[in-house]
C-alpha positions, -999 to +999 in steps of 0.1 A: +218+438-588+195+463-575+163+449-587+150+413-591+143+399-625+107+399-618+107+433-605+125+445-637+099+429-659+070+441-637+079+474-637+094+481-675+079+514-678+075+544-657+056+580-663+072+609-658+057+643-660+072+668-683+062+705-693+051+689-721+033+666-712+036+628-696+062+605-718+068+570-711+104+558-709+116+526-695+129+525-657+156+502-667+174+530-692+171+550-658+183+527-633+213+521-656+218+558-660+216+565-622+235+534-614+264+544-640+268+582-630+270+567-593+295+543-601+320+569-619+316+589-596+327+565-567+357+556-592+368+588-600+369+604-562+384+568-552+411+571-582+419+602-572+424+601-534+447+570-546+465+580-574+470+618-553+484+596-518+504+570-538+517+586-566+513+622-571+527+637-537+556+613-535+569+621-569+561+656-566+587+660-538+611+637-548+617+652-580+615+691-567+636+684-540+662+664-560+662+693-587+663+723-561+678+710-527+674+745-510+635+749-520+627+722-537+605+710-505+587+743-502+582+741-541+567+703-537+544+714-509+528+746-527+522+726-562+507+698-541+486+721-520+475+733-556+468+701-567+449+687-537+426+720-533+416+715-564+409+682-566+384+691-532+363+705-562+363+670-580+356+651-545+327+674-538+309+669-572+318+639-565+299+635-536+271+659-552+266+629-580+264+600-557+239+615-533+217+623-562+221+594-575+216+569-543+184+590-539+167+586-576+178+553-578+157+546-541+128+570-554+119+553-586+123+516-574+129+491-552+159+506-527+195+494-532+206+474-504+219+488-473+201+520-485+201+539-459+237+527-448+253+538-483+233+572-477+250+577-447+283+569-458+283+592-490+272+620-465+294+615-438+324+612-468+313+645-485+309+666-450+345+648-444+359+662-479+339+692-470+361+697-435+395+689-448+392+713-483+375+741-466+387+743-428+418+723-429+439+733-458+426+764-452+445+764-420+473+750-436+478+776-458+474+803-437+503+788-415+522+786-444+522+822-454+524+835-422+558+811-416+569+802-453+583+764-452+575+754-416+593+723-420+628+748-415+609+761-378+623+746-349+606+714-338+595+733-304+577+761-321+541+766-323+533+771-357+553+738-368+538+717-344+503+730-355+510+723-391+521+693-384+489+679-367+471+695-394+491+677-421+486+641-401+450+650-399+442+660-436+461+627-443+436+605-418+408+622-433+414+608-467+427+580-456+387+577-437+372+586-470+391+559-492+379+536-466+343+547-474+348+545-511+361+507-507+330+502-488+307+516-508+326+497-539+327+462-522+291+468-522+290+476-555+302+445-568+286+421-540+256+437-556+263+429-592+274+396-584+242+382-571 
């Protein structure tokens, strides 16, 4: 947990100024607030990166390519495009939750372990998110309406062999931030289980 029995009990109630005037509400129904919108948050940008990697992109191409052999491929790799620029929005707020979060939940009371660890990695997993949505894919596309499918280029030409890189890159990249998530969720639970 995040806080000690003791601490809990100590510290039931905290003030918080309000337009209105100062109201007393207990710091557990926060901490379990923060805590929870942290948690789903870490869930649901995990889920996705998974469920997008695992599932979604190899059954998007599979079936468009099966269905229409001659541009099935090109079809599979605009929807996902779609799909995975859009889920950059869900990664980012995401990201925007945690962050909040990690940093109420170390303001009004005893830090979470690894504080300033966690911190880091949220950060360094949003700036990631941040480069692949809004530089990389961005490249991506640009290659891909200047060339159409670039998979039909020759293997020597430019433009393929910089998509290419860019596709293996934007795959490391999540692949870096799943690796973050499962960090940040093996602390989650080491947490709760102590």
């Amino acid at each position: 947990m995040f806080i000690s029995a003791g601490t809990r009990a100590a510290a039931s109630t905290a003030k918080f100024e309000t337009s209105g005037g100062i109201i007393s509400t207990s710091y557990n129904v926060w901490m379990l607030a923060l805590r929870y919108a942290y948690v789903l948050a870490l869930v649901v940008w995990l889920g996705g990166m998974a469920v997008l990697g695992a599932i979604v992109a190899p059954a998007t191409f599979q079936v468009l390519q099966a269905s229409a052999p001659s541009i099935g491929r090109a079809l599979a790799g605009d929807l996902f495009g779609q799909i995975l620029a859009r889920f950059h929005y869900v990664a980012y707020a995401c990201g925007g939750v945690m962050l909040v979060s990690m940093m109420a939940m170390g303001l009004l009371g005893p830090r979470p372990r690894s504080f300033a660890v966690r911190l880091a990695v949220i950060g360094v997993m949003l700036l990631v998110a941040m480069y692949s949505g809004l530089v990389v894919l961005q490249a991506i596309d640009s290659i891909q309406l200047e060339a159409g499918l670039p998979s039909l280029l020759p293997a020597d030409d430019a433009r393929r062999i910089r998509f290419d890189g860019l596709h293996q890159l934007s795959t490391r990249l999540m692949m870096a931030n799943i690796a973050g998530a499962l960090a940040l969720l093996y602390w989650e639970a080491r947490d709760h289980g102590q």
